[in-house]
N, C-alpha and C positions, 0 to 999 in steps of 0.2 A: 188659589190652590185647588186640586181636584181630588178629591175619593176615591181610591182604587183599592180592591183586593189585592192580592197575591195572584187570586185566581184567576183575577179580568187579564191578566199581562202574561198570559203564560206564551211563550213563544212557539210559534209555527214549526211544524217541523223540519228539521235540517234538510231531509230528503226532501221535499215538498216543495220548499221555496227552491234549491237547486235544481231541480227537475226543471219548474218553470221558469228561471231564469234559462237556464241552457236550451232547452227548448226555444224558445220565443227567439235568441239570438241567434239560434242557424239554421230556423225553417225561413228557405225562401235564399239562401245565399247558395247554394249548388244547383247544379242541372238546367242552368238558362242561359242566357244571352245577356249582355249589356243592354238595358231598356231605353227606352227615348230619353232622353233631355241630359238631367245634371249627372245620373248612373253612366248613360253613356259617355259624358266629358270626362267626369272623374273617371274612367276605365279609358281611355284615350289618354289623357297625359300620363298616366302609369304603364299604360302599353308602348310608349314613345319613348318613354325612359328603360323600360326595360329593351330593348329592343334598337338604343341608340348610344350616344358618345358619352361622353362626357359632360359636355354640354348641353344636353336634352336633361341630362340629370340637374344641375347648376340652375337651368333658367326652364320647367316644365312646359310644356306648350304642345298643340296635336302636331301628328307628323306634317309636315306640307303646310303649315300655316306659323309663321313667327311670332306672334302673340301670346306673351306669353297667358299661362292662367290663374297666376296667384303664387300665394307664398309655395314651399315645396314640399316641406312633410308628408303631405298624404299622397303625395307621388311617388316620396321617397321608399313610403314605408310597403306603398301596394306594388311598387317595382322588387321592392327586394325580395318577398312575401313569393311573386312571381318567378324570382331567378330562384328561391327553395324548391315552391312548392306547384310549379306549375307544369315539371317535366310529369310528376306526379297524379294532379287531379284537374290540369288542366289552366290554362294562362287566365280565363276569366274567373272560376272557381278561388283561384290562388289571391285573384284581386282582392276577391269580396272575404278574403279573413281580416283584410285589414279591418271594416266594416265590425267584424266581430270582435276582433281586440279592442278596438276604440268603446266597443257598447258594452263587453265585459268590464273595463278598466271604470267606466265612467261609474257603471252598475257597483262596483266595490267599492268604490270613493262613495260613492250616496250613501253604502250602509252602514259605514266608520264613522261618516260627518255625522251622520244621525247616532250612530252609536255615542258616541263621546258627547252630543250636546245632550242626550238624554239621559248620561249618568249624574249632568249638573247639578249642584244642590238646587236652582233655580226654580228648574222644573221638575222637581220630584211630588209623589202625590205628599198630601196630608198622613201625619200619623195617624194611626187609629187608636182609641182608648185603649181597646182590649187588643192592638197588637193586629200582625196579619197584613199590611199595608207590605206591596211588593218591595224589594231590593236594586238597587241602584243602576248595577247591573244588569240583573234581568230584564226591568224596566228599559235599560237603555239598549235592548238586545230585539225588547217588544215592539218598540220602535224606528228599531232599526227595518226589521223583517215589514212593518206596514209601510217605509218611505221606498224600500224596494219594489213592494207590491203595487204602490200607486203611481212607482216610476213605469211599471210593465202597462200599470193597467191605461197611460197615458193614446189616447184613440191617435193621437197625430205623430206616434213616434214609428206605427205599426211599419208602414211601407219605408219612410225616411231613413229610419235604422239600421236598415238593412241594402242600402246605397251605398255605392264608393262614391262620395261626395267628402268634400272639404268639412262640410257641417261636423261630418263624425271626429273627426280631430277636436275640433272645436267645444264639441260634448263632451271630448275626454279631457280638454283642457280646464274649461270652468270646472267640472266634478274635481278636479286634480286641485284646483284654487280653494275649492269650498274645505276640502279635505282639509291642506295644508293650513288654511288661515283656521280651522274649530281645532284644528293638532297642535296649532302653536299657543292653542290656550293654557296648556298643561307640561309640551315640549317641545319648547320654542325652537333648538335646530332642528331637528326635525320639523316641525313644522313649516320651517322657512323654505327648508329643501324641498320639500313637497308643494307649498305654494308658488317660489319661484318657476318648480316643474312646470306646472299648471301655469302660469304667464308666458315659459320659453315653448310652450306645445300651441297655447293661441299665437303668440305672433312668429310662429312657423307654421300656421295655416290658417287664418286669416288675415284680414288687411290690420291696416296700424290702429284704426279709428275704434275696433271692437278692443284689440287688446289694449290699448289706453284707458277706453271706457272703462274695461273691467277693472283692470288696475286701480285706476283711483275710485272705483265704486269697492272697492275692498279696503283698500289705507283711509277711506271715510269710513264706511262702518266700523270698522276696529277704533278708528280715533270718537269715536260717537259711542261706541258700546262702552259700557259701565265694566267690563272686563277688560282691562290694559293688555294686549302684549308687549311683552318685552323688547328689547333692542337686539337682541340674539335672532329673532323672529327674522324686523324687519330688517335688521342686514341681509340675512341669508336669503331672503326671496328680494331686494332687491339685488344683490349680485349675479342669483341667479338669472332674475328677470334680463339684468341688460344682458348679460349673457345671449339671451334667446333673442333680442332685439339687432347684437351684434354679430350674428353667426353666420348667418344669408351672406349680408355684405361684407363681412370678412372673405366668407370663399369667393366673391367674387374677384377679389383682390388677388388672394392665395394662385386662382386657379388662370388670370392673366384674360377676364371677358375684357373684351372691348366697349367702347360707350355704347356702342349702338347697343349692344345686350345688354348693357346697365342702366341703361333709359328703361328699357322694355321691362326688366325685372321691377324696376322701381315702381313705375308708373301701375304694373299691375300690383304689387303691394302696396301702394296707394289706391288704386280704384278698382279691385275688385272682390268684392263687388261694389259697383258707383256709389257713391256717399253724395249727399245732399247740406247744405249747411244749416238748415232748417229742417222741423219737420213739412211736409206739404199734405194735403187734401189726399191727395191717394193714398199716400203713404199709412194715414190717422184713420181712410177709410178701408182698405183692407186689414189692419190692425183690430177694428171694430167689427167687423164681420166674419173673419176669421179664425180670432182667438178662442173662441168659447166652443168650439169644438171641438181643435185643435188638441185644447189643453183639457179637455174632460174627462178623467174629473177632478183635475189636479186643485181646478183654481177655486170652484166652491168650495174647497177644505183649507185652502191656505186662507180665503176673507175671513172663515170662520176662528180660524187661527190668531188670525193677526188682528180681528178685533178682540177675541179672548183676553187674549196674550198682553193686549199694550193696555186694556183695564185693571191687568192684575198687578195692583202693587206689590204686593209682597216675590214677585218676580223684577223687579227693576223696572216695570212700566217698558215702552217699547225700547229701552235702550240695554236690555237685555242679550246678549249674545243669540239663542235662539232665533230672534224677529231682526236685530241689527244685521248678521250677516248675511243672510239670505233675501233681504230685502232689498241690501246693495245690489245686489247681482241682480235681483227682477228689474231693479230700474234701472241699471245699465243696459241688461238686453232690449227693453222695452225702448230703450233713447233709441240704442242700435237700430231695431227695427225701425221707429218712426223717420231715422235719416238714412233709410234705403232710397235709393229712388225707385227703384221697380222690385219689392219688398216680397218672397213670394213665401212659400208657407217652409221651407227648408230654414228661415232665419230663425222661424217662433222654437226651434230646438233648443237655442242658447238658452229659451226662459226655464227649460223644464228639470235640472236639477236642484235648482233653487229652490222653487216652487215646489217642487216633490217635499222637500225637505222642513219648509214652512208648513205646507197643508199636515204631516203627519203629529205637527201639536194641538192637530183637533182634535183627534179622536180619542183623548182621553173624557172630553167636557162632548161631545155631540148627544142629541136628544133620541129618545130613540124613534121618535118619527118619522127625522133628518134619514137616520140609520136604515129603517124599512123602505125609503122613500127611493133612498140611493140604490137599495138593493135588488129590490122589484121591480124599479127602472132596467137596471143592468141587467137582470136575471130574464124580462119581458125582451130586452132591445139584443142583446144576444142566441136567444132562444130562435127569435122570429129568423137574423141573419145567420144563425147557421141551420136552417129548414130552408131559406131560401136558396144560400150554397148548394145544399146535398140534392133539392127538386132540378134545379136548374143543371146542377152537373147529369143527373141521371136521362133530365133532355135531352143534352146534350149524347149520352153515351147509346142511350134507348128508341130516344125520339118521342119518346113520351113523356110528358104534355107536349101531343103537337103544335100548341101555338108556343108554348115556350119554346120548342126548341127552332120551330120558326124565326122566331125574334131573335134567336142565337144566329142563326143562318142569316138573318140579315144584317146584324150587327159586323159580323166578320165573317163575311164571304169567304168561302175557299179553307175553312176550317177543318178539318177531319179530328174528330173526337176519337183517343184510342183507351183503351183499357188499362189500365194500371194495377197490375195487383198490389205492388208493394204502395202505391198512392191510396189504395184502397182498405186495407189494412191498420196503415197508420191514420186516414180518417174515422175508422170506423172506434179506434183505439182513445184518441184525444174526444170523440163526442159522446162515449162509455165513463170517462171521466169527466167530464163537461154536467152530464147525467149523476155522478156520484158527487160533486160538487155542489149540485144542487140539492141534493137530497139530504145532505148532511147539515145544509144552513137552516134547509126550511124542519128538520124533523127534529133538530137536536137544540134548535134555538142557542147557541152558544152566546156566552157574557163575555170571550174575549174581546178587545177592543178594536181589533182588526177586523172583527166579523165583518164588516160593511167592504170591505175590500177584496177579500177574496172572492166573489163571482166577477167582481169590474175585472180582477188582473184574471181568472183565468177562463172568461170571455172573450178578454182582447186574444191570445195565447189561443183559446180554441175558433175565432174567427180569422186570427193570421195564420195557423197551422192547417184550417180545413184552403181557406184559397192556394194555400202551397204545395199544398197536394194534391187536391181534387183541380183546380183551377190551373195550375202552373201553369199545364202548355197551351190552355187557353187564352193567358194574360200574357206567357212568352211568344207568341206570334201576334199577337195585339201589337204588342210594345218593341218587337225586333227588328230590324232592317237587315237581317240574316238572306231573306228572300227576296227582298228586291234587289239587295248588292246582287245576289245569286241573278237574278235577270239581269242587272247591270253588266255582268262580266260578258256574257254573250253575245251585249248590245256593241260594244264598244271594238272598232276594226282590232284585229292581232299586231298593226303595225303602230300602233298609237305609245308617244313616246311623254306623251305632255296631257294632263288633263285639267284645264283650270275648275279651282273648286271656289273660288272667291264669293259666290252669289250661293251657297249653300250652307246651313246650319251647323255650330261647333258639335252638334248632337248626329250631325248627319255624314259630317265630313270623320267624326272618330271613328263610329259604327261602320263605313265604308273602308274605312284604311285596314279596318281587322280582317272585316269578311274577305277583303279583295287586297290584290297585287296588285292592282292598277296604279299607275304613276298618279297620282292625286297633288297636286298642289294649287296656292294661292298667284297664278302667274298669268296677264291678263294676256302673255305673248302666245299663250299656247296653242295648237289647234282647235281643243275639243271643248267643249263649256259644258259643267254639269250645276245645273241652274232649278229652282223651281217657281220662278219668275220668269213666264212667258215675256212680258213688259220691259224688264231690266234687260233679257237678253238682247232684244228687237232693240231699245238703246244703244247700249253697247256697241252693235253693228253699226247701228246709222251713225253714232261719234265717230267711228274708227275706220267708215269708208270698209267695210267686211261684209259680207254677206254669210247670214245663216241657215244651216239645214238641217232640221229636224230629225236624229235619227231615233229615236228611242223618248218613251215616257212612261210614267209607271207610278205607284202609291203604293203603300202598306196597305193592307184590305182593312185596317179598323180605323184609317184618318181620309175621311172625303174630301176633307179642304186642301189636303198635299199634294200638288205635282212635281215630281222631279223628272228631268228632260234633261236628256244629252244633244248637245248639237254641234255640228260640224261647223269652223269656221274658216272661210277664204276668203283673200281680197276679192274686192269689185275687179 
């Protein structure tokens, strides 16, 4: 049991934590381009859908290439989002709200799941003699507001979250599960409804292997927690659940795909992304080197948690709802990750609703050395990166510091830094706040128990809000293929009816199918090759008795290692 006032649980205030929620979720989703890699694919099979039949819808995949990319949800939802809102603010803009419903929706599930476990008799504090010990409620309100703040202050959510990527479904599906299974502790249909939601959102976007995991890492926590649900419960999320398992292949049925398309859908809801039957060596070593900054500073508050927590008897020991359900899900996404085969830092998202949720039954018991330690860290490590943003942008704009802005010049050649006043404005806005945030931890010394929190969550918040403003068109021509497609169009003859893209990246072939009208496909009959494998191409030729000619090559000015090459192909 732990000693609290009234006064230590006072809740943050409504405008405050809204502010920074709203914030954090739409700086960085307007006024750019599709970025390199999984932003780019996930805005490619949404642009392909929007923009195709029926069956682009049914089985998601880039234009020009049949493969498909996985379950369909987050194609569905950034397609439709599109066909609203994109005559509006634009087809890429309109993608990326999907992005924000997924990261608002998840955001609201955290702070109910925490609401309701924290009004448990379980974990409420001690009475006190003379009275004064907070309210059930409040308490459960106090904590609700710090699993939100350390879900913001998460360092690995900052750029990820703000992707059209499969991940974000996937975020709003476990929050959705965590919700539903702590709701059905109290009421159970509801609860079922909302957790089955939460299972049919994962396996309509991701593979089968996650949302299985989760599943039965959820139906064991509850069968292990010392709080039974009911049979109302798990009817309802499992009917829901098959539901979401049978709804894909129903339409496939409904809508008359052929085998060849139901091979390709399967085969991609089964491997994608590749599953492994073991963990492997890589898998266990990018897990080990990546996590811990990933998830900082989720996971130092959840050890401290979950060894608290499972000594305290007079809580149920670890078989307490608090530590049982959230513990399931850490270690179902943690299986997940270890049986990736090529594991990359978009997986470790599954772990951080969980996790959020665990780490905030520290902060009633933390020391206050923990507390200063945590905070002067975050208050020094934020401090430093947004001086280094604001020097580095002003090289950029001024040229002074001439070696910095040197370094910018040769980081990405062909750069022109332009003036933003409204970019200007809103940085100057969020580090005047950043400044008043500071001042009020360190001058006022506050006994709330979130104090440790609020510089982590609105650090993170003023170091993603300063790169989205001051940086934006820095890192969007970094990250765009806006400008090479743009030389690409010129390079390529006017009579050109075929251009095989086979030998070019699903990040490379989305970005080019937006920018450009070029006939782009996967067809090795075609004339033209657009390759950036000098080697593969010169192959190619010598198999197939052809001869190639070099018309055009080119790179993004911030990736040295990239060549892409157009070349002309005719028989010997």
């Amino acid at each position: 049991m732990v000693k609290l006032t009234a006064a230590a649980t006072t809740s943050i205030p409504r405008t405050v934590i809204f502010a920074l929620t709203l914030i954090y979720g739409l700086a960085g989703l307007f006024q750019r381009d599709p970025w390199k890699t999984e932003d780019a694919i996930g805005f490619g099979g949404m642009f392909t859908a929007y923009q195709g039949s029926l069956q682009d819808w049914l089985v998601p995949h880039l234009a020009g290439r049949e493969a498909a990319l996985g379950a369909p949800l987050p194609y569905w939802l950034g397609g439709f989002l599109m066909e609203c809102f994109g005559p509006l603010i634009g087809l890429a803009n309109a993608s990326r709200l999907y992005s924000a419903l997924c990261f608002f929706a998840a955001a609201i599930a955290i702070w109910y799941a925490t609401y309701l476990l924290g009004r448990r008799r379980e974990v409420q504090p001690m009475a006190l003699a003379v009275g004064g010990q907070p309210q059930s409620k409040a308490y459960g309100m106090t904590l609700a507001d710090g699993a939100l703040l350390i879900f913001l202050a998460c360092v690995g959510l900052a750029q990820r979250a703000h992707e059209t990527t499969p991940m974000m479904a996937q975020l709003m599906g476990i929050s959705l599960v965590l919700y539903g299974t702590v709701r059905g502790l109290d009421k159970p249909w509801q609860g079922g409804a909302w957790t089955g939601l939460g299972i049919m959102v994962l396996a309509l976007s991701s593979n089968l292997y996650l949302t299985i995991l989760v599943a039965l890492a959820t139906v064991s926590a509850v069968f292990i927690s010392n709080a039974r649900l009911r049979f109302r419960w798990s009817l309802t999320s499992v009917v829901l659940g098959l539901i979401g398992f049978a709804l894909w292949p129903l339409l496939w049925s409904l809508f008359d795909l052929n085998e060849s398309q139901r091979a390709n859908a399967l085969d991609a809801w089964l491997n994608v992304p590749p599953m492994q039957s073991s963990p492997s060596a890589e898998s266990m070593g990018f897990l080990g080197v990546n996590f811990w900054l990933y998830a900082w500073p989720v996971w130092p508050l959840a050890i401290v948690a979950m060894v608290h927590w499972a000594r305290e008897k007079s809580a149920g020991s670890w078989r307490a709802p608090h530590l049982c359900i959230p513990l399931g899900l850490i270690l179902s996404g943690i299986i997940y990750v270890l049986l990736r085969v090529d594991a990359n830092e978009h997986d470790l998202i599954v772990l951080i609703p969980p996790m959020a949720i665990l780490a905030i039954f520290s902060l009633p018991i933390l020391k206050r050395n923990l507390i200063s330690f945590i905070d002067w860290l975050a208050m020094l490590s934020f401090t430093l990166i947004g001086l280094a943003i604001w020097v580095i942008w002003l090289a950029k704009v001024t040229g002074f510091p001439a070696s910095t802005a040197a370094n910018v010049a040769r980081f990405i050649p062909g750069y022109q830094a332009q003036f933003s006043l409204s970019a200007f404005v809103t940085a100057i806005g969020i580090t005047g706040l950043w400044i008043a945030v500071i001042r009020w931890r360190t001058s006022r010394a506050p006994k709330v128990i979130w104090r440790c929190l609020i510089i982590s969550a609105s650090g993170t918040v003023l170091m993603w809000v300063l790169l989205m403003t001051l940086w934006l068109s820095t890192i969007n021509y970094a990250k765009t293929y806006r400008f090479v497609a743009e030389r690409l169009v010129q390079a390529v003859p006017k009579d050109a009816r075929c251009i095989d893209t086979s030998n070019i990246g699903s990040s490379q072939l989305a970005s080019f199918s937006y920018f450009t009208k070029l006939p782009l496909r996967d067809d090795a009959s075609c004339p033209y090759v657009l390759t950036h494998s000098q080697l593969e191409a010169k192959a190619y030729a010598s198999l197939n008795q052809k001869t190639i000619t070099l018309l055009w090559e080119d790179r993004r000015a911030a990736d040295r290692a990239e060549r892409l090459r157009l070349y002309r192909v005719t028989p010997e």
